[in-house]
C-alpha positions as CSV (number, residue, x, y, z in Angstrom):
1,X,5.7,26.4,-64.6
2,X,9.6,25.2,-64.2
3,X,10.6,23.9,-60.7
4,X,13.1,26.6,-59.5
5,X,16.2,24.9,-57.7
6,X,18.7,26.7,-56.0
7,X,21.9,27.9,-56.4
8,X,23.7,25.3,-54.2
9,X,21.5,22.7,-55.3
10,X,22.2,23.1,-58.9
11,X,26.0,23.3,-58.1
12,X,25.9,20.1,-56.3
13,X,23.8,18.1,-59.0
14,X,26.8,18.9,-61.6
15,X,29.5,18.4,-59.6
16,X,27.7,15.0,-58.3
17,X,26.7,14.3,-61.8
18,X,30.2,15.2,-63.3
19,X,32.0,12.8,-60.5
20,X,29.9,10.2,-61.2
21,X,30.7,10.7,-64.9
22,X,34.6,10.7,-64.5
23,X,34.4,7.7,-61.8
24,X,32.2,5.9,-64.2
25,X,34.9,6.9,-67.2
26,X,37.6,6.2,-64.9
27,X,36.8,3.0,-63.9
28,X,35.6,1.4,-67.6
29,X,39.5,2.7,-68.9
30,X,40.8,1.4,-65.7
31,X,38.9,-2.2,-66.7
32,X,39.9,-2.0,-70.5
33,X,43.9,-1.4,-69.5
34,X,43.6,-4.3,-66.7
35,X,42.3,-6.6,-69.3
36,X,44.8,-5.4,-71.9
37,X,47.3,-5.8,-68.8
38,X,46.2,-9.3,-68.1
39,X,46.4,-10.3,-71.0
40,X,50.2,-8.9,-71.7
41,X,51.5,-10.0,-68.3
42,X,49.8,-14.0,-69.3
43,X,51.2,-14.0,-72.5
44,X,54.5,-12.4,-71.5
45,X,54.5,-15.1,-68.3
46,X,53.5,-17.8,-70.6
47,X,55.7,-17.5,-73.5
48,X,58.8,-16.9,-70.8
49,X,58.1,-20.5,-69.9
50,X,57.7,-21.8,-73.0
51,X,61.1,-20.3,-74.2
52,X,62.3,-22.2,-71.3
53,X,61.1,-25.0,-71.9
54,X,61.8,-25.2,-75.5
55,X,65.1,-23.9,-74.7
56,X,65.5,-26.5,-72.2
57,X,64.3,-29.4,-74.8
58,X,66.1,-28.3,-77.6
59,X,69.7,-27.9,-75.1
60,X,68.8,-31.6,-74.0
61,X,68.3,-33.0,-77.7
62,X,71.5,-31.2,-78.9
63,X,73.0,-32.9,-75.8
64,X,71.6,-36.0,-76.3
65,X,72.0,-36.3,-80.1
66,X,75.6,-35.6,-79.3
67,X,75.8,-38.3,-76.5
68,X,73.9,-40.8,-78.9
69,X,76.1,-39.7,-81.8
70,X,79.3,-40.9,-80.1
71,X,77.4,-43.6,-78.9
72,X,76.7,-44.8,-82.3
73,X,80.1,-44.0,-83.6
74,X,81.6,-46.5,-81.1
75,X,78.8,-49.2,-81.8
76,X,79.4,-49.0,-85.4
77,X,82.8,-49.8,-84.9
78,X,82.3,-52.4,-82.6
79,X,79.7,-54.2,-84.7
80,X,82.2,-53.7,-87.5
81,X,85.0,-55.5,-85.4
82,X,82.5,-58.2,-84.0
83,X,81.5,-58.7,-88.4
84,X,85.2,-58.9,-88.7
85,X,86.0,-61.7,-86.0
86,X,82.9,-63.6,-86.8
87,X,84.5,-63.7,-90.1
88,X,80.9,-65.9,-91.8
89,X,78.2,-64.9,-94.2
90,X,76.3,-68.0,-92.6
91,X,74.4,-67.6,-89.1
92,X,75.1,-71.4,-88.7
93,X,79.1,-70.6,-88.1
94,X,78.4,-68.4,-85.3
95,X,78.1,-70.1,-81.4
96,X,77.2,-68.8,-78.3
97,X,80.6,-68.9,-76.4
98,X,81.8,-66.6,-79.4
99,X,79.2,-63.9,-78.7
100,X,79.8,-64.3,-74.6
101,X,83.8,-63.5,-75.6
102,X,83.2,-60.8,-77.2
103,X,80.6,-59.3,-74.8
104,X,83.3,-59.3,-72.1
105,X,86.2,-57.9,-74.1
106,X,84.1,-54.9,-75.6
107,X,82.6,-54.4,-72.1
108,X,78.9,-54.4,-73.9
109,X,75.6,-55.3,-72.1
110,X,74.7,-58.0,-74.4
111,X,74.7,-59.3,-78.4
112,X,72.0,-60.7,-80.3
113,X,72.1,-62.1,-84.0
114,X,68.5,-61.8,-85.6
115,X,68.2,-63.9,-88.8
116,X,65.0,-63.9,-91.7
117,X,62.5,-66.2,-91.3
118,X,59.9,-66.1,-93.4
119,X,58.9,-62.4,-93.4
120,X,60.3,-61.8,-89.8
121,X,63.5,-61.3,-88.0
122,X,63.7,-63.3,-85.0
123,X,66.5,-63.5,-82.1
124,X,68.6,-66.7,-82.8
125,X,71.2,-66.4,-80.6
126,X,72.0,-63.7,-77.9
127,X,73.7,-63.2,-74.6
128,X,70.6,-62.3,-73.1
129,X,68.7,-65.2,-72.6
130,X,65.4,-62.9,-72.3
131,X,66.5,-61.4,-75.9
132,X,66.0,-65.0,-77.5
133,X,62.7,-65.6,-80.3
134,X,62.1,-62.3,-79.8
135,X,60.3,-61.2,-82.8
136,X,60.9,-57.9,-85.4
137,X,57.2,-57.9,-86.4
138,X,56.1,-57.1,-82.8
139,X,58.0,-54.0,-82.9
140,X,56.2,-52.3,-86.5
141,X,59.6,-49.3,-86.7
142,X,62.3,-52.2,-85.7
143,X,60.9,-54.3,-88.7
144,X,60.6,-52.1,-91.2
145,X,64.3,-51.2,-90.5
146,X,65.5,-54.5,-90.5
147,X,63.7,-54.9,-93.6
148,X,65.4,-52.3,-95.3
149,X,68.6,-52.8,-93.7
150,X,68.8,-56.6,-94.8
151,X,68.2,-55.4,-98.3
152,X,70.9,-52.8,-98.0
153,X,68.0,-50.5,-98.8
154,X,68.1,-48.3,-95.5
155,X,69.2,-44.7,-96.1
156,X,71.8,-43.3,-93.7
157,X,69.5,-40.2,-93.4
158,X,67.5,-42.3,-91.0
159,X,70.4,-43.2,-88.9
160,X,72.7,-40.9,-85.9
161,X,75.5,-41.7,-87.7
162,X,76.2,-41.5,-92.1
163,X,77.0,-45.2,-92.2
164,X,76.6,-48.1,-95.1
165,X,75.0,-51.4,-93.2
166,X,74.3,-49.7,-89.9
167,X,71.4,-49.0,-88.3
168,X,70.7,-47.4,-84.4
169,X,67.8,-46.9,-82.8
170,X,67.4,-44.1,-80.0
171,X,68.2,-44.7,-76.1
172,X,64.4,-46.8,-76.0
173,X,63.3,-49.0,-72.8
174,X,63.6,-52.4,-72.8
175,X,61.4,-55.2,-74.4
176,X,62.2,-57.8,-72.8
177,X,62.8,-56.4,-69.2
178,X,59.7,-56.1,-68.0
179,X,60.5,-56.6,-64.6
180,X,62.2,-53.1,-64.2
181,X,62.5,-49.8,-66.0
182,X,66.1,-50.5,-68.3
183,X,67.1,-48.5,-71.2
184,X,69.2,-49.9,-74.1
185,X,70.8,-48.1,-77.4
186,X,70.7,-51.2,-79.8
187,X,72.4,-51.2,-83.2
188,X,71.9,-52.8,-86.2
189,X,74.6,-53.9,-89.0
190,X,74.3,-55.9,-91.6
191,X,77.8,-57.8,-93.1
192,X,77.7,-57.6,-96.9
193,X,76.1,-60.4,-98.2
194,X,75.6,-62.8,-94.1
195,X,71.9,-64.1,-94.1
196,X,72.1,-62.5,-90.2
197,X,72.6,-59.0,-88.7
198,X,74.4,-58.1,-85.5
199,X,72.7,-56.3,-83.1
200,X,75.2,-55.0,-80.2
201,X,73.5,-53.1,-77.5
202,X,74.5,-51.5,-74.2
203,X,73.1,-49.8,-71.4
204,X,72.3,-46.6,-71.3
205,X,70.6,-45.7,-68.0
206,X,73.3,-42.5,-67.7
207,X,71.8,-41.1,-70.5
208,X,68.3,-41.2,-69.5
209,X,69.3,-40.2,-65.8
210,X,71.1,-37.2,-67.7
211,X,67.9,-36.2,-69.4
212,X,65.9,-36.3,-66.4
213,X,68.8,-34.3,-64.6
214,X,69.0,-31.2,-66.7
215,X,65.9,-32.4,-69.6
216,X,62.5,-30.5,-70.2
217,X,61.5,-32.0,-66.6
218,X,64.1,-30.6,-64.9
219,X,63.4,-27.0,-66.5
220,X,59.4,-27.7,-65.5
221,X,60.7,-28.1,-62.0
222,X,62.2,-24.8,-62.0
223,X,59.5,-23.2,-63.7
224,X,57.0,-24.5,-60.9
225,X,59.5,-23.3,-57.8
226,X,60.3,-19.8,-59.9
227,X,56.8,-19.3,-60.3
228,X,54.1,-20.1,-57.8
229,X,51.2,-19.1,-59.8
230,X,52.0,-21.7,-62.1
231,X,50.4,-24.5,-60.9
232,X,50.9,-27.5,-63.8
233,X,53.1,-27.4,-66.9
234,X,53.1,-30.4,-69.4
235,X,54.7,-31.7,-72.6
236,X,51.8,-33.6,-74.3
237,X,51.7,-35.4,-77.3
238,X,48.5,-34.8,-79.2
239,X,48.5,-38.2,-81.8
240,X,49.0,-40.4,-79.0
241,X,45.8,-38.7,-77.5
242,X,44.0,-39.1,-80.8
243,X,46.2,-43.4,-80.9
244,X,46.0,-44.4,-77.4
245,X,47.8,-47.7,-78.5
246,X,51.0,-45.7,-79.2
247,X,51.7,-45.7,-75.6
248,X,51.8,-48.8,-75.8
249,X,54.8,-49.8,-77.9
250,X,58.2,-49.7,-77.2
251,X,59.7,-48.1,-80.0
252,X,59.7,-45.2,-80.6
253,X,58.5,-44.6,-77.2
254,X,55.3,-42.6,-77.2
255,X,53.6,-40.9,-74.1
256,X,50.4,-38.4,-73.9
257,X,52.3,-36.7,-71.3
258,X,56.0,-36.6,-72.2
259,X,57.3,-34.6,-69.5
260,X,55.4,-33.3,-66.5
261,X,51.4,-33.4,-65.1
262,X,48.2,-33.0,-66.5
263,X,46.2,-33.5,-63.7
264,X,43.7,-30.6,-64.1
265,X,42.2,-31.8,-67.6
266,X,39.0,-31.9,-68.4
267,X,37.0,-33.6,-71.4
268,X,37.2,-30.2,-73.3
269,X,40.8,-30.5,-72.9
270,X,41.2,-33.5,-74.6
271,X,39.3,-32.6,-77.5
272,X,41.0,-29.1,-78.0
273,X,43.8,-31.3,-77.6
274,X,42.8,-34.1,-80.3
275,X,42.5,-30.9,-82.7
276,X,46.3,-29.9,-82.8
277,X,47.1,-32.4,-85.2
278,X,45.2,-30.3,-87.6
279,X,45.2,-26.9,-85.9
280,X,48.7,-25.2,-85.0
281,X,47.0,-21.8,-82.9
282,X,47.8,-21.2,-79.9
283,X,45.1,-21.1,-77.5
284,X,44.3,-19.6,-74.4
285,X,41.2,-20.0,-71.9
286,X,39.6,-19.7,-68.3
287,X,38.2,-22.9,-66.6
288,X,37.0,-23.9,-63.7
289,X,38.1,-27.0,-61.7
290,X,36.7,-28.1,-58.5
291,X,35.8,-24.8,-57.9
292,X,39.2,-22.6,-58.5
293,X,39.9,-20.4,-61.8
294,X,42.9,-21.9,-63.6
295,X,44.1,-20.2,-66.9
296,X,45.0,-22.7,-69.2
297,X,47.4,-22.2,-72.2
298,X,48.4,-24.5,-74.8
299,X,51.0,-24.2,-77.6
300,X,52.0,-26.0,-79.9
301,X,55.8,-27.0,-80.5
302,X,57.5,-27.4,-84.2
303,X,57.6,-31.3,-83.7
304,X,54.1,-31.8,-83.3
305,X,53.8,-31.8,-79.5
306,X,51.8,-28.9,-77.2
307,X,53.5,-27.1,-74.5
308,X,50.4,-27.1,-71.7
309,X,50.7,-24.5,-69.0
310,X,47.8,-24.2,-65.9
311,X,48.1,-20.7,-64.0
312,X,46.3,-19.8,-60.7
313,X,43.6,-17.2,-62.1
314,X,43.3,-15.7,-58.9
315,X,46.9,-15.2,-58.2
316,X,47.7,-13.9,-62.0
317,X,44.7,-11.3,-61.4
318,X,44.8,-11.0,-58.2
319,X,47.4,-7.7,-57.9
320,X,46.7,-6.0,-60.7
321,X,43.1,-6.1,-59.6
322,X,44.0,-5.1,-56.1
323,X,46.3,-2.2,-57.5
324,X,43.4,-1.3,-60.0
325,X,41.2,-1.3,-56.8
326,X,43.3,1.1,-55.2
327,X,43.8,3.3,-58.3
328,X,40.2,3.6,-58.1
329,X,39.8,4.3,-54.8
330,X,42.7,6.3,-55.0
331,X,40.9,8.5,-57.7
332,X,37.2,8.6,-56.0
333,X,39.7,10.1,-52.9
334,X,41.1,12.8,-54.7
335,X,37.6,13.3,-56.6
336,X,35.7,13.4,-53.4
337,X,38.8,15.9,-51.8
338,X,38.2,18.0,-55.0
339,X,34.8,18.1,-54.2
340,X,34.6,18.6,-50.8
341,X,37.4,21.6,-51.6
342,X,35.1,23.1,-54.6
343,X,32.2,22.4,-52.1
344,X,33.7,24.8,-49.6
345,X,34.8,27.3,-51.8
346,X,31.5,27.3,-53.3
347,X,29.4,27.7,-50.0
348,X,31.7,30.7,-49.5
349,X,30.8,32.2,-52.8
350,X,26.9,31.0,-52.1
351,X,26.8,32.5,-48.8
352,X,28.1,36.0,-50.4
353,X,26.0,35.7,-52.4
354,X,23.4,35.2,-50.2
355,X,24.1,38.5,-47.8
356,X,23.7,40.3,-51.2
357,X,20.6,38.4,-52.0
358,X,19.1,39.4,-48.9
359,X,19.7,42.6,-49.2
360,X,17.8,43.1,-52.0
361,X,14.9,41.1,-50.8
362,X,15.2,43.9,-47.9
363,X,15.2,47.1,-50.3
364,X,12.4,45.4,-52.2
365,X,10.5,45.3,-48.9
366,X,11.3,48.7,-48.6
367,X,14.5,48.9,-45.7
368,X,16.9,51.6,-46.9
369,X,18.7,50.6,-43.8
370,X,19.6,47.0,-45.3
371,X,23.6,46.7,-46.0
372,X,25.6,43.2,-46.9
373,X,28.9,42.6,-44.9
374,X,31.0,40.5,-47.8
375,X,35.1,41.1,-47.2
376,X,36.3,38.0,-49.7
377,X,38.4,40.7,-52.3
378,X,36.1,39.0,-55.4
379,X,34.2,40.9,-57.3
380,X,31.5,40.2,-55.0
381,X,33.3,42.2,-52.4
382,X,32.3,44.9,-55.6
383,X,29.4,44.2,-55.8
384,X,28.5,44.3,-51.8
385,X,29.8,47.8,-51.4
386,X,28.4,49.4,-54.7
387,X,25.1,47.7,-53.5
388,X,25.6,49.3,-50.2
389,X,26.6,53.2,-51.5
390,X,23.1,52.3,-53.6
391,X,21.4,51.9,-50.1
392,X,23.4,55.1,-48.8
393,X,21.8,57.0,-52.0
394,X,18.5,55.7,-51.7
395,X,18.7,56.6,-47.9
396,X,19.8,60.0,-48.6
397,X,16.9,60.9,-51.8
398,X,13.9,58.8,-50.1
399,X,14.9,60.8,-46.5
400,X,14.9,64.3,-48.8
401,X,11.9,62.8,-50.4
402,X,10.2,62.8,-47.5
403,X,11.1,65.8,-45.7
404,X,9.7,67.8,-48.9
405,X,6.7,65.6,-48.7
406,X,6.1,66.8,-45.1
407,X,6.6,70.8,-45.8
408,X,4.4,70.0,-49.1
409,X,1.4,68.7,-47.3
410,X,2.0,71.4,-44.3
411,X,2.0,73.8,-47.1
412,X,-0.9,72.5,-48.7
413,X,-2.7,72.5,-45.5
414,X,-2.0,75.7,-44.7
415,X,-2.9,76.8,-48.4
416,X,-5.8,74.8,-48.5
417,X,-7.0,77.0,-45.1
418,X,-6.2,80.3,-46.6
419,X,-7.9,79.4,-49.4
420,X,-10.9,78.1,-47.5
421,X,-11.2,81.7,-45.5
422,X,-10.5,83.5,-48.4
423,X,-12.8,81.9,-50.5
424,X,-15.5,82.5,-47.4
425,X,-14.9,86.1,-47.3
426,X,-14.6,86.2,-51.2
427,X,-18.3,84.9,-50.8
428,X,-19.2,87.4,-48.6
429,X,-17.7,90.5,-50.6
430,X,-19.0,89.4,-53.6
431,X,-22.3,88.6,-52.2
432,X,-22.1,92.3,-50.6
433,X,-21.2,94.0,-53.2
434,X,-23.7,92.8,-55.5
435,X,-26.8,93.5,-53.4
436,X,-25.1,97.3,-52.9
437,X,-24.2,97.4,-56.7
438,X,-28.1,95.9,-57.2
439,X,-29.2,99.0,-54.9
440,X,-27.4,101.6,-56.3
441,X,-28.4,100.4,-59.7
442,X,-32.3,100.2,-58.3
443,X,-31.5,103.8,-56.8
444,X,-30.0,104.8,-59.9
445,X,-32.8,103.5,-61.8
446,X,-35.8,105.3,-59.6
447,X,-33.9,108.1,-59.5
448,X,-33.3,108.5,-63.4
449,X,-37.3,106.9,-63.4
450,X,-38.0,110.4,-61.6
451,X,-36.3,112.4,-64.2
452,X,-37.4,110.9,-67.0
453,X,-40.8,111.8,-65.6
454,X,-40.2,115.3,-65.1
455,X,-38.7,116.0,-68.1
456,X,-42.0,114.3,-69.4
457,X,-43.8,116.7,-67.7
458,X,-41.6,120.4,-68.2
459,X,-41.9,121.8,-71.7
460,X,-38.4,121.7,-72.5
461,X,-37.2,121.5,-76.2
462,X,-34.9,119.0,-76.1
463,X,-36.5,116.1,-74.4
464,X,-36.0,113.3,-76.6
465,X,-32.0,114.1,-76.4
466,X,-32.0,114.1,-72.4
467,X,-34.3,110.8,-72.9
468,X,-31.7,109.5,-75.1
469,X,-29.2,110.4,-72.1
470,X,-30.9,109.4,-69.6
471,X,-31.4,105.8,-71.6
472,X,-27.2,106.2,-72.0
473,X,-27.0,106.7,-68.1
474,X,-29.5,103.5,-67.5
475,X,-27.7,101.4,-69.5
476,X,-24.0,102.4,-68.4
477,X,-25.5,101.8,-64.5
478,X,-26.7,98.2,-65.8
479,X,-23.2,97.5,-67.3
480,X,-21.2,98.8,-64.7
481,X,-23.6,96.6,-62.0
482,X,-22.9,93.4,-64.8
483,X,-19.3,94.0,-64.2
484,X,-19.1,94.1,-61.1
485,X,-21.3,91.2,-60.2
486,X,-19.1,89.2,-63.2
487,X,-16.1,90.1,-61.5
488,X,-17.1,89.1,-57.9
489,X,-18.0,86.2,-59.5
490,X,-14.8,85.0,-61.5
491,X,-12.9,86.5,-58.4
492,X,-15.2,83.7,-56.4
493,X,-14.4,80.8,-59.1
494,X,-10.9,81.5,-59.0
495,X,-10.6,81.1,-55.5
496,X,-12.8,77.9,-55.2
497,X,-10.5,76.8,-57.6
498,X,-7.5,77.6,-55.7
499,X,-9.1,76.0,-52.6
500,X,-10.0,72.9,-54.9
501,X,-5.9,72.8,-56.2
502,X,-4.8,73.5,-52.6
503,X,-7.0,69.9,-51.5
504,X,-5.6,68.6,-54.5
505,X,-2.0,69.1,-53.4
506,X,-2.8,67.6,-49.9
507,X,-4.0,64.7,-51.4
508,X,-1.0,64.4,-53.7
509,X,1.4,65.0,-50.6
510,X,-0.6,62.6,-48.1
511,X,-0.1,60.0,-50.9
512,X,3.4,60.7,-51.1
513,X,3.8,60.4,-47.9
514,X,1.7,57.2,-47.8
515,X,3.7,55.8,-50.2
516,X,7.3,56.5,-48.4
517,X,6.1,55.1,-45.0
518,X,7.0,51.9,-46.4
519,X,10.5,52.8,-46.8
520,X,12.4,52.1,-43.7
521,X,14.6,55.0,-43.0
């Protein structure tokens, strides 16, 4: 047999079952748009930075190309005029005091003359003492340059400046001042046909204080103080993380991190790092260091390096979690106010419902006095007062019902007595009238008897026709007794039967009468 549940309990299952199905709903749409968000807002966050800071290195090489170019353009004319003075092809003509002369009148930070031996270049003579023997081979680029260069092989492609016989290496630190951080811009020419090349070179410290002024350093700076959820931001350089020994040499300088700190890496790191030389995808992950959520993100840049960007997990997630939180909570509100509201308007509905239910329950028990009181202008309001005029009408028919069912079983009563007496003196009649019928007849009989026997005796003629008459007579007196006796007695059967109807009826009206005692009028 199926578990009956009520009304209000089946209402409240739905509506708690629905709820749960929308906050449910709710919430795994509210998780898919925060991950969708988090995911714009890092990648929108992340590649703002990186514009910056490839906006901020490529506005510091154009700056510094330009600055180098000029550079170059007024060393290529200088080593031109020192060629010129020198006026040799042989590095034997050329002295010291020469080279010292020519430092101080073009204001340059030193000269050095590199000649061939063997299969090197090596410093002969130079105004800086530290510069002297110092070897091409231990500097692999510088050699091959002065290799070609010497051979009037070197292509102007791989110079700043489209010159024939001139050479210039980038703003590099230098060699031979070990002692303290100096930066030089060195350049190379080569007279037609001199067994030596001039190498004029001047200080360049403005430059490199210019690059860290407004460089990719400076714009990391920013990018840290702009945004506080960005905790690290690096320029790394994946081959020297592959070569370690290219941080090493002096030219062209080479650093794993170029600009900035990489002070939350880990060995993964490095590896994914390794694996931009081959692989060019950005990538984007979630780590843990000593116990805090970072989100790392490294890109790669068109010359071969990797933008590296470490973001607070906590702080990128943080609000829109929070504001997802209260979204949610915000929803579950308005669902449990809905509820609460359809709750209410329910119990009025179930309580109507209710009055009416009990009202029934009453008229099945049998109280035509049972009215519901419902005044909510529904159609249950309807209802309530078409139930009630039923009551009214069942009142009204049961009440007449019951009056007739009294005056029938008085009647019958009183029918039933009548019927009782006049059955008794039916009885008696009949009962009368038969013995005086059955005495007459007897009379009749002895009496006709007597005739019959005097006729027997007298001589008259016609004695067998006054038999035959007197036979007529005996058997009319028999037939009229019959009659009479038959007639008493089918007056007597019809009035037991009356008497036996008239019980009947007060049987049928006591029933009735049984039967609406359980009415409540």
């Amino acid at each position: 047999m199926n578990k009956r549940y009520s009304l209000r309990r089946s209402f409240f299952n739905k509506i708690a079952f629905i709820i749960l199905m929308i906050s449910v709903f709710s919430s795994v749409i509210q998780l898919y748009f925060i991950r969708n968000q988090l995911n714009y807002e890092i990648e929108n966050k992340t590649s703002i930075i990186e514009e910056g800071i490839k906006q901020g290195i490529n506005e510091t090489e154009l700056a510094s190309k330009e600055i180098e170019k000029q550079i170059d353009l007024k060393m290529y004319h200088v080593s031109k005029y020192i060629s010129n003075l020198l006026n040799t092809a042989s590095v034997n003509d050329i002295d010291i005091k020469t080279l010292e002369s020519l430092k101080e009148e073009l204001e340059l930070a030193g000269i050095t003359i590199f000649t061939k031996k063997d299969d090197d270049f090596v410093a002969v003579l130079s105004t800086d003492k530290k510069d002297l023997g110092m070897s091409a081979k231990s500097f692999e680029e510088l050699y091959k340059g002065l290799q070609l260069l010497f051979h009037d092989q070197f292509s102007t492609e791989l110079s700043a400046v489209e010159k024939n016989n001139f050479y210039s290496t980038p703003i590099v630190q230098s060699g031979a001042h070990n002692e303290e951080k100096r930066f030089f811009k060195y350049a190379y020419y080569h007279p037609p046909g001199a067994d030596f090349i001039i190498d004029p070179f001047v200080e360049a410290n403005e430059v490199d204080k210019f690059t860290e002024k407004v460089g990719p350093q400076s714009w990391i700076n920013k990018m840290l103080e702009e945004n506080k959820d960005v905790k690290e931001i690096a320029i790394l350089d994946p081959e020297v993380f592959v070569h370690p020994n290219l941080e090493n040499q002096l030219y062209p300088p080479r650093k794993k991190v170029v600009y900035g700190t990489f002070q939350y890496r880990s060995d993964a790191d490095i590896g994914l790092i390794k694996k931009f030389i081959k692989n060019q995808e950005k990538v984007r992950k979630v780590e843990k260091i000593n116990g805090k959520k970072y989100i790392k993100v490294f890109a790669p840049m068109k010359n071969g390096q990797v933008i590296y960007l470490a973001l607070d997990y906590n702080a990128i997630t943080g609000p829109m979690i929070r504001h997802s939180i209260i979204l949610i909570i915000s929803g579950l509100v308005s669902l449990m106010a809905l509820f609460f509201f359809t709750a209410g308007f329910f119990n009025k509905i179930y309580e109507n419902i209710q009055k009416i239910k009990k009202q029934i329950h009453s008229l099945e028990d049998g109280d035509l006095t049972a009215k519901s009181d419902v005044h909510d202008n529904t159609e249950l309001q309807i209802l309530s007062e078409s139930a009630n005029r039923m009551v009214d009408t069942l009142h009204k028919t049961i009440g007449n019902a019951n009056q007739l069912a009294v005056k029938t079983q008085r009647l019958a009563y009183m029918l039933e007595e009548e019927a009782s007496k006049s059955v008794e003196q039916m009885y008696s009649m009949s009962t009368e009238k038969t013995i005086e019928s059955r005495e007459l007849l007897e009379e009749a009989l002895a009496i006709l008897d007597a005739v019959e026997k005097e006729i027997s005796n007298s001589s008259l003629s016609n004695k067998e026709e006054l038999f035959e008459k007197l036979e007529m007579v005996r058997k009319i007196a028999h037939v009229r007794t019959s009659s009479t006796t038959e007639m008493t007695i089918t007056l007597s059967d019809l009035m037991q039967s009356l008497h036996r109807q008239s019980e009947q009826l007060t049987d049928i009206s006591e029933t009735l009468l049984k039967s609406l005692e359980r009415f409540k009028l």
